[in-house]
C-alpha positions, 0 to 999 in steps of 0.5 A: 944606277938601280933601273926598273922595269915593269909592265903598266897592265897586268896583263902583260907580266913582266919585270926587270930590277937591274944596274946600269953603269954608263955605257952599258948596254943591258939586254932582255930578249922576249922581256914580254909577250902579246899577240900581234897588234897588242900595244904594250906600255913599259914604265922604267923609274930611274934611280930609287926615287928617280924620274918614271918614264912610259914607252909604248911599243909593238913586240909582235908589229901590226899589220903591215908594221914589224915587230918592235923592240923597246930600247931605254938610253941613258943620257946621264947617269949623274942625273938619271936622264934616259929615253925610250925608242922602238927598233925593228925587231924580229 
């Protein structure tokens, strides 16, 4: 399934335009930078006409918080079902 990934602000200038297969894992490491305490928005559309999901997240953390990492599940690839999760990075 065609997945895409960009950033909501402009400020924030990153992108991704990948396959997934079921069961696949795709990694993008330091996908996108911002300071400490910086709250990213991510938007992945599923598919080429598909669902658009938004995701917010911590990439540097914020104050006593770590950094996060975004994560995009797929459920179904049948029916272009995913979801975003944050995970402690480093």
């Amino acid at each position: 399934m065609p997945v895409s990934i960009r950033t909501k602000l402009d400020e924030y200038d990153a992108s991704l335009d990948t396959v997934v297969a079921g069961g696949e894992t795709v990694v993008r490491r330091e996908f996108v930078s911002a300071r400490r305490g910086d709250i990213v928005s991510l938007e992945a559309l599923l598919g080429e006409t598909g669902e658009r999901l938004s995701f917010q997240f911590l990439p540097e953390g914020s104050g006593d918080s770590p950094p996060e990492v975004a994560e995009l599940t797929f459920e179904n690839a049948v029916e272009a079902s995913a979801s975003w999760t944050a995970t402690g990075g480093t």
